[in-house]
Each structure stands twice: as C-alpha cells, then as structure tokens.
N, C-alpha and C positions, 0 to 999 in steps of 0.2 A: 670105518668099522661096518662090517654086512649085520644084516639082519640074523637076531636069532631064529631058529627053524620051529614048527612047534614041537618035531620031535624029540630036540635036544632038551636032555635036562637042565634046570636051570641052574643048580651047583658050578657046571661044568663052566661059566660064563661070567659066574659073580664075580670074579679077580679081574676081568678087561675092564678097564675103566674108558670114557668116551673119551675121543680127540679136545683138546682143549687149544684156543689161540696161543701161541709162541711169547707172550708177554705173561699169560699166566701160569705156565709151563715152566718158564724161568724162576718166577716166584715162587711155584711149587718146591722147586727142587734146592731153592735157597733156603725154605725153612728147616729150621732142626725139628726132629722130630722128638716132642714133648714126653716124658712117662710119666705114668701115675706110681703108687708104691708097689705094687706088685708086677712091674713092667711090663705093661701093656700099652701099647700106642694107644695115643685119644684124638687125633687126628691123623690125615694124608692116607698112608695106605691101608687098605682092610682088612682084616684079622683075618683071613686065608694068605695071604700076602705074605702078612708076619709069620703063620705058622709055617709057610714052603720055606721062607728064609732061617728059620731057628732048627728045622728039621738039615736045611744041609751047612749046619754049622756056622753061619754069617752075624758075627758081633755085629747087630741092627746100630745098640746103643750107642757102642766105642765110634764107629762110620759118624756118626750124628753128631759126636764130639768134636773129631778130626777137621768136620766139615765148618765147623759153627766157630774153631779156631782160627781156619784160614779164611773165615770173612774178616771176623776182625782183623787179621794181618794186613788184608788188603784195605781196609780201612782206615788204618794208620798207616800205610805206605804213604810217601810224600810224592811219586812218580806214581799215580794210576793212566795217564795219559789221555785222560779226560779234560782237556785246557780247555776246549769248547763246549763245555757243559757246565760249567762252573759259573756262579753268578756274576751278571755283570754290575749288581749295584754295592759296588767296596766304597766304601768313606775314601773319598780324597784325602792327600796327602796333606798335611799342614804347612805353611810357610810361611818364612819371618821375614822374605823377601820377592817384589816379584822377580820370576824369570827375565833373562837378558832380554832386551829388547819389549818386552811387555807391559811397561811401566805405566802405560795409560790407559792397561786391557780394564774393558768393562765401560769403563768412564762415557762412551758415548750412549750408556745406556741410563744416563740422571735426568730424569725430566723435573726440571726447574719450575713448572709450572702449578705441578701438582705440591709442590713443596708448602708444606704452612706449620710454621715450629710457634705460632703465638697459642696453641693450644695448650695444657697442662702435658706435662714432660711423664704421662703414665705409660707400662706396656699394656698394648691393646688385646692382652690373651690375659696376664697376671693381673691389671690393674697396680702396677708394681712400679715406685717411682727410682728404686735401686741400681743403677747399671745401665740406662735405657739407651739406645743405642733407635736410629728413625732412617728406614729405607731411602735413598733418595731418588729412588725408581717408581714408588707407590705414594710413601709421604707415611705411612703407618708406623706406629712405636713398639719395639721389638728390648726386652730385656737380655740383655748378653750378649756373647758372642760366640761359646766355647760349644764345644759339638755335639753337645745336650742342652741347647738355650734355645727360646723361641727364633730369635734373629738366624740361626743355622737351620733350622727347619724350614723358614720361609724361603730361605736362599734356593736351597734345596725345592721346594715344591714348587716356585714358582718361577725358577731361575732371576731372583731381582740380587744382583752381587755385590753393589756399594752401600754402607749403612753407615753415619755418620755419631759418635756420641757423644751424645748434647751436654755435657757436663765439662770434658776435655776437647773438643769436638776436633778430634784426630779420627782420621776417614780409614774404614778395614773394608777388607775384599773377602767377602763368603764364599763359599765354605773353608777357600783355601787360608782364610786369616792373618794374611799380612797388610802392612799397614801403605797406604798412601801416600806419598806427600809429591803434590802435583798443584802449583800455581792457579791452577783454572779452577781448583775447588777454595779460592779464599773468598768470592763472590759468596759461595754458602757459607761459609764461615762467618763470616762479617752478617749476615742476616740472620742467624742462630742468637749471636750477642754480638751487637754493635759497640765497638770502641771507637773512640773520638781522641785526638791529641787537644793539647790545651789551645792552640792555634785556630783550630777548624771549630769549636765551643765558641772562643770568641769572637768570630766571624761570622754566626747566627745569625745576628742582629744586625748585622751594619753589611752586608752582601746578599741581595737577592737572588734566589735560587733557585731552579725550573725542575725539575725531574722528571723520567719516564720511566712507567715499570715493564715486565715483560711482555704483556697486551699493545703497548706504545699509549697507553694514556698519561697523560701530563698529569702532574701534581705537586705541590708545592711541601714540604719538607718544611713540618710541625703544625700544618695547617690537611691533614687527614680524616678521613671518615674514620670512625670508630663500630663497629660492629654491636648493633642493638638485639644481644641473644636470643629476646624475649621482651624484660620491660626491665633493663639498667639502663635507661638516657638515663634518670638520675644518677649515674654514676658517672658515664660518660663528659657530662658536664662538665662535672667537680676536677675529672683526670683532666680534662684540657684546660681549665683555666689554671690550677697548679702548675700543667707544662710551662706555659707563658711567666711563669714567675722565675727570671734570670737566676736571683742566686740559689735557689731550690733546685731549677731545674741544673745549674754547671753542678753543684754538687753531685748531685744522683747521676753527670753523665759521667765526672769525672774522676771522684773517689772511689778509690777498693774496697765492696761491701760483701767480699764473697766468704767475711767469719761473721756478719749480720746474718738475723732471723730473717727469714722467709719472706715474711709482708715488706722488708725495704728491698728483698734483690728483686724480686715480684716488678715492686714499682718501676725502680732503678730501670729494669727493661723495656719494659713498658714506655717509659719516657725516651728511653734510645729509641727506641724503635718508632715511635711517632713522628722524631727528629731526624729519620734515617735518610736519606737521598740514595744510595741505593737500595732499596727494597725491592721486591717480587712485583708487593701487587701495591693498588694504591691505598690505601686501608690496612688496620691493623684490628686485631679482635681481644679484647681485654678478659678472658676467659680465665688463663692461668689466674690472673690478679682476683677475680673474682671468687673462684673456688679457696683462696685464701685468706679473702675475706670474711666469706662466709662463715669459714673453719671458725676464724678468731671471733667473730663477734656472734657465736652462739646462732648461727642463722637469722638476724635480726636485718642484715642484710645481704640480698641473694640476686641472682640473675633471674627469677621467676618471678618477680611479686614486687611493684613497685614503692619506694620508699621515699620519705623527703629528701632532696640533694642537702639540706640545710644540716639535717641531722646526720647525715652520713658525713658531712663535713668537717662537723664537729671531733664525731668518733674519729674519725679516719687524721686527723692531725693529733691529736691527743694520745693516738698509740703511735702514730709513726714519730713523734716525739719521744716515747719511752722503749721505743724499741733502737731506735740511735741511741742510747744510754742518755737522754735525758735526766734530769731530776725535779722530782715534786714540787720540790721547796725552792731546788736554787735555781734565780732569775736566768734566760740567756743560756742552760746550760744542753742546746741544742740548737740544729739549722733553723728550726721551725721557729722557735721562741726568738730567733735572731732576727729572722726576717717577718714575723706577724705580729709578735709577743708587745702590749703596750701598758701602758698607768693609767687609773682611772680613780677620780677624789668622788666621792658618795657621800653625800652630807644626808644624813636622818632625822627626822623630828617626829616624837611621838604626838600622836593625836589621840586625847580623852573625849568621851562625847557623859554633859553633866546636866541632870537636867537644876532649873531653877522655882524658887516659889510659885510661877504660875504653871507649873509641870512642862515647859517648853525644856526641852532637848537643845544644849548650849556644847559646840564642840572648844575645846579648849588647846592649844598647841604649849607641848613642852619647854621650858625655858633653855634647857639643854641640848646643845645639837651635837650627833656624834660625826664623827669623823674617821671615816674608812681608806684604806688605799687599797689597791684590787686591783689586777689583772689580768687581761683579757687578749682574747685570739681575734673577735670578730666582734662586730658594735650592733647591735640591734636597733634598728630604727622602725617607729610606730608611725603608722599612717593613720591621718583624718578619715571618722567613721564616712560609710561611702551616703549619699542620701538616698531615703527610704522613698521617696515620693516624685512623681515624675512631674516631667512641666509644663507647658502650655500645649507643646504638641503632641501629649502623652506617649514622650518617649521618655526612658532613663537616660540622663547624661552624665557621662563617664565621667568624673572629676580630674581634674591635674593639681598636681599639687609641686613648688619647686624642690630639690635635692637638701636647698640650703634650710628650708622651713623643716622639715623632718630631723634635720640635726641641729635645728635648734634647741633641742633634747638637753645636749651633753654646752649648753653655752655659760651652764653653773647661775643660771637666773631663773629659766623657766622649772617648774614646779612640778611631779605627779605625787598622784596621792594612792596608795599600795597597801593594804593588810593594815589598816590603823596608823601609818604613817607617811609624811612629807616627804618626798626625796630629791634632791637636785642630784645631776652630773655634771663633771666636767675636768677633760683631757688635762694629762701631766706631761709637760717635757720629758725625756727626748721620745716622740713621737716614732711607731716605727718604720722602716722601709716604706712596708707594705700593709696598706689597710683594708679589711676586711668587712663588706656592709651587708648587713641581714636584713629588707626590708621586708616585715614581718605585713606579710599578706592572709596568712590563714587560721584562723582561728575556732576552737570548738567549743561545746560544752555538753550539756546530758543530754540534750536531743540533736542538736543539728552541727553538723560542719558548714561552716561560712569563709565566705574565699573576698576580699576585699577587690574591687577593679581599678583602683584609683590609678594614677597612671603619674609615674616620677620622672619630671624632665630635669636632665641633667646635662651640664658642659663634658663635650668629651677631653677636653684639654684645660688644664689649669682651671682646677678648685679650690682654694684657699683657705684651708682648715683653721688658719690663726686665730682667729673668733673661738672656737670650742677649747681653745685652750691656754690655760692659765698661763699667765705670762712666769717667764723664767728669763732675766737675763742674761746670769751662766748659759744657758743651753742656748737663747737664740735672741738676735733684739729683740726689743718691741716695736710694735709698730711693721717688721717685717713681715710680709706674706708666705707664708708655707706652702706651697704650687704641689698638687699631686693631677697626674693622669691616668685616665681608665686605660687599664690592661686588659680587664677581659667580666663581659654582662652576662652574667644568667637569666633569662626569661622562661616566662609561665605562658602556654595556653591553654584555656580550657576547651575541649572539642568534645561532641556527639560521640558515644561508644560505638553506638551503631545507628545507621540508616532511621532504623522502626523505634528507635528508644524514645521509652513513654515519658511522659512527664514527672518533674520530681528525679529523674535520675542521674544518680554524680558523672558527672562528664569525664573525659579521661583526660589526662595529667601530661602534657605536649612538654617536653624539656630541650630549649636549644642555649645554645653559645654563644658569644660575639667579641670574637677576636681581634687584636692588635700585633698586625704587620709589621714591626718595626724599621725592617730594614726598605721598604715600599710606602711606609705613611699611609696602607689601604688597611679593610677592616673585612673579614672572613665572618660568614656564618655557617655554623656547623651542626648540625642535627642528625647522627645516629651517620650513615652512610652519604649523605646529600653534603657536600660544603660549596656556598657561592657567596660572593662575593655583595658588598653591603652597603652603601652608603652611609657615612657617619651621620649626614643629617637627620636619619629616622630613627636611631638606635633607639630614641627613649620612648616609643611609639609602642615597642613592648612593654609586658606586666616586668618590668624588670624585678629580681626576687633576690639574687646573690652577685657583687661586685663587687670587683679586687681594684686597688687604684694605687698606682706609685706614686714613692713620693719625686720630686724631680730633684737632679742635684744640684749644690750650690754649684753659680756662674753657666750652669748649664741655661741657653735663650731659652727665653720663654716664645711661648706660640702662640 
C-alpha cells in the first residue's frame, strides 16, 4: 500500500483497507457477515464498501448465507483430507485379550520391590475402599479400572500398565483392559493373601525354615519384625504371641473367613503374612489391622498413643470371640474360649466390723460362705509390694520373687481380703489348652502411677499347675502333675523419654516379646523391627508382665 498524498482527498481512500498476514485474511473472509435490523453490516467491511456493493445490485446478505452454508458442509464432510492435523491423543482401543504373541507385554515393567499391600486396601485419590485395584510398577492404590477411574488415568499419565485387584487379585493391563494370566505373577498373588494347604500348617512346628526376601536378607518365617508406626509395640506384642498359639493360629491360616466381619479377615492376614516364607521384605507392617481396630473400639486404641498390651488383650479377644459368632452365655462356643476359656471356684465370706463394751472395733466373719463358679480368659497374679527402703549400701534391691509363690493365689487356702470381704481361689478341671498370666505390675490411684519392679523367675519348661487345682478324678488322677510350657513372655522396660528429662518424669513404656521356636528348641526376641535370638536362661531377667503357657500333652516326654 503507497502512502497517501496530501493533496488527495481523504474520501477517496477510506475503502482500501491495509495489507493483513495470509492467516488473518483467511479468517477474514471466513466470517459471515453479521446484520443488525435494518441491514447494515456491524463488522469487516465499511459502510462505502457496502454502499458500491448495494448500488451495483450485489445480494451482500444472500453471499453471506451461501458462504456460512458451505462451511458447515465442509464440516461435516468425513473426507477433508486433513489426516495429519487431526489429534493424536484418541483413547486406545479396549481388549478382552492380549494380542498374538504379546502375552507378557508390560510385565517387565512390575518392580517387586516397591510393592507393600500390608497397608489398608484405600484408593490414594478417593480414599475409597470399593474396587481398589494397586499398580505394580509404583505400589499406589488406584480405584477401578474403566476409562473414567483413577487406575486409567494414572496408566495414561504415567505410563505404569500392570494394576493388580486386591480383592480378586486377577492382574489387568491399562489402558488397553484385558486381563493377564501369567505364572510369574502368582509370586505377587501369594503376597497379596497368603494360602497355606493343611500339609505345609502342620509342618510349622516340626521343620525348620530359613527364608530370604528380595534384598537377600535371611529371616526366619513367624519369627518377624513388626512395624512400630509410631507407639503400637503394645500391640505388636499381643499379635505375636497370639501368632505362636497353634490352634488359633491353624484356624485363622486355614479356614474361610471371607463372609466374617473385618477385624477377623484383618487378623487372619496378618497372621499369614508373619508366617509367610515367601515375602518381599523381611517385616511385615500391621497398619490395616490397626485402623480397624481403632474403628471398632471407639479410638481407645490407636497407632499414635500408647496403650496397656493387658488391656488391649482383653478387648481384642472378647470381640474377636463375638465376631466368630460366639455366644455370651454359651461355654466353648468359639476358637478362642476353646483354646484360653477356663473355671474358676470363688469362695466369699462377708466381713462385719462391731465395735464392743470397751468401744474397741471387733471385725466379725460371716458364718456363710458363698460359692461362685466363673470364667475366665487370663488369670491375674499379684506381686509382693516392692520395699520402700534401701539397704546397707543404700542402693534399692530389686526383689525376686518365684512363679510358683504368686500363684499360690488361686491354691483355695491362701486368703485376700476385698471391699468388706474374704476370698479364696482356686482352679476347676478341665483346665484349658492354653493359659494366660496377667502379672499385675502397675497400679494407680488419685495422685500417683506406681509401676512394681519385682522380678518373676520362672521354669521355661514344665510347671505343674496341679496344686492350684481342685482335684477331679473324672477329669484327671490325683496325685498327677499337669506339665505346661512357656510359648511366648511379654516384658516391661522402663526408659528415659529423653536425654534432658527432668526428674519425677514417667519414663517411656519399652514393650518386647520372647518367643518359642519349636521346631529349633531356640527362643527369639522380638521388639518392633529388631528380632535376635535369646537364651532361655535369662528370660526371667525381664519385668515380665503378660504369659502364654501350653499345656503339654498326655505321653508327650517331659523335658
């Protein structure tokens, strides 16, 4: 375009419009040209424009129509011959099968390592325990699989193609969504939910077992570290000496629990999985169980905030008893009451206190003694108060005190005296399996928490309960010894919170284990992630606090 002159009018000139780029030119000429009611253009050309065109008779409007028709035509035409400009990101095709020869595409892209299904089964976007489906390339939980679910998205964003679902745990390939089935994925399968036949259960105990995980560390299969979230050793504890309890544990590895509530498949897993010989790693992390704990017992016990193992022992069999369909009333009528469940005779005597003619206070004992029967999961045993005074070389000396003196309690002779009355105990035939001992270390009141340090030496082999219990000839001679062995010690320390902690302040609450090898005759100590190996002759060198003891069977040697 040349410059206008100054002598040219300016009229003369208004209708050339300037050179425009070839991209906006095209655009130009694409658009229709708009009218208002009395047809006038409101855009593109200029109203001299329009009037040269209407003076030599050129239908502007009808042009405008024509032209605005045949874009849409081309629009809809299925042939514009555009193939290379057309997008290239189309949704993949679906399949119910892989292609010929590609039956094992992707697969070398599952890293095994990253893999950890002991955590709760939620998706990591929903928070959603419905459908969940867990990458086996990242280890993340992904709900669904259909071409609007999180699991197709991640496929998609970050090319990860194998997701495994934890529920059926049948393996799909994203985005294209056909299904797997390839031999080399039953390794993950079997570590998702372990099954055991009844052959390889009862060979636990009587075949020593070595294992290695993916790292090449050795470890011994039911004897694992447990993962300490925060502050569940008290938790920790209680699930590994339960593991060690044969008929508890075949149950849970071997019954079908998958129309049971929550809290037993929870367990049930849990317990495989401690027991697993092939596993990843050497450890297992009791997190699922835990968040369903919590659920169920109102938050009273949590992976953040430490609790008594005593009292979590209690709850924790008392529901997992009525969640197997237990019953209230009737004796025996679950695993639990089968293998802990026992009889206990409770004699009562009321105690009057009267005073007499010289105003002295004369206590008087009832002539009537009641007689109670009652049933019990775990036996409570009281420890001699510890002494208050030190001694010659003013140190405190720890007291010991034996196994057999503390259960002299329940021998139906010795006496305590309780809320205005007298009470003896003492054991009913048929005694059960498995017994449960509560030595009662810690005790409170309106000011202070007191912790007892007396220290309980006990036989790890053959203890002879016959003494505590009333004789029954039907159920057993007399004069026969009743032989039980320790399965598994819970121990107390108490340690410094911190480095600087000032005096007067509660120490923290150390919880370990101590195991029985059977099939090895050696003895494991386990605390949170550390397990080594223990000599039976110091076991009772701990505050011991919770102990399980079998009973032995008849004509089985004694030791």
């Amino acid at each position: 375009m040349t410059k206008r002159l100054a002598e040219e009018p300016l009229e003369d000139t208004a209708a050339v419009g300037s050179p425009a780029p070839k991209k906006v030119r095209i655009e130009i000429e694409r658009e229709p040209v708009a009218t208002n009611g009395n047809s006038s253009p409101r855009n593109g050309d200029s109203y001299h424009t329009f009037l040269r065109d209407e003076a030599k008779g050129n239908d502007i409007l009808a042009a405008a129509d024509e032209e605005e028709e045949a874009l849409k035509e081309a629009e809809l035409s299925p042939d514009l011959g555009l193939d290379e400009e057309q997008s290239a990101l189309t949704a993949p095709t679906r399949q119910n099968a892989p292609a010929e020869g590609y039956t094992d595409l992707y697969l070398d892209t599952i890293k095994r390592p990253l893999l950890d299904f002991d955590f709760e089964k939620l998706c990591s976007v929903t928070l959603s325990n419905i459908n969940v489906y867990a990458c086996l390339v990242c280890g993340k939980y992904y709900q669904g699989r259909g071409t609007k679910s999180h699991a197709y998205f991640h496929a998609l964003e970050v090319e990860h193609h194998v997701f495994i679902n934890v529920q059926t745990l049948k393996v799909y390939v994203l985005p294209e969504g056909y299904e797997v089935k390839s031999k080399s994925l039953d390794d993950i399968k079997f570590v998702v939910d372990p099954r055991y036949s009844k052959e390889e259960v009862g060979m636990l105990d009587k075949e020593p077992r070595t294992s290695w995980d993916l790292g090449g560390k050795t470890y011994i299969p039911g004897f694992v570290g447990m993962n300490n979230i925060k502050d569940n050793d008290y938790f920790n504890v209680i699930i590994h000496a339960l593991a060690h309890v044969p008929p508890l544990r075949n149950f849970l590895m071997l019954e079908g629990l998958s129309g049971k509530p929550e809290l037993v498949q929870r367990f049930s897993i849990l317990v495989r999985k401690i027991w697993n010989s092939r596993a990843f790693k050497s450890h297992v992390s009791p997190h699922e169980l835990l968040q369903e704990i919590s659920l169920r017992s109102n938050k009273r016990f949590t992976l953040t905030q430490q609790s008594d193992p005593v009292d979590f022992l209690s709850w924790f069999l008392n529901n997992l008893h009525l969640t197997l369909g237990g019953s209230k009333t009737r004796p025996g009528s679950s695993i639990v009451q089968k293998v802990f469940q026992g009889k206990l005779k409770v004699e009562s005597q009321q105690i009057t206190a009267k005073a007499d003619a010289g105003d002295r206070l004369r206590f008087e004992e009832a002539a009537e003694v009641k007689v109670e029967i009652s049933r019990f999961l775990m036996l409570t045993l009281d420890l001699p108060s510890a002494p208050l005074f030190q001694d010659e070389l003013d140190r405190n000396i720890i007291p010991q005190v034996p196994l057999t003196t503390v259960l002299s309690k329940y021998d139906g002779i010795k006496s305590q005296e309780l809320l205005g009355q007298r009470k003896r105990y003492r054991l009913l035939h048929p005694l059960p399996p498995y017994l449960i001992f509560h030595i009662k270390r810690f005790s409170k009141n309106k000011f202070v928490h007191e912790r007892n340090p007396t220290i309980v030496t006990f036989p790890v082999r053959s203890l002879d309960m016959s003494p505590y219990v009333q004789p029954d000839p039907a159920s057993h001679p007399p004069g026969e010894p009743l032989w039980y062995d320790l399965v598994a010690n819970v121990t107390h320390e108490a340690m410094k919170a911190k480095d600087d902690a000032v005096e007067g302040e509660a120490p923290k609450k150390v919880w370990r284990v101590q195991l029985r090898d059977k099939s090895r005759e050696e003895w494991f100590q386990v605390q949170d992630l550390f397990v080594e190996e223990v000599r039976k002759e110091i076991l009772f060198l701990g505050e011991s606090y919770v102990q399980v003891w079998e009973r032995r069977r008849e004509g089985k040697r004694k030791a």
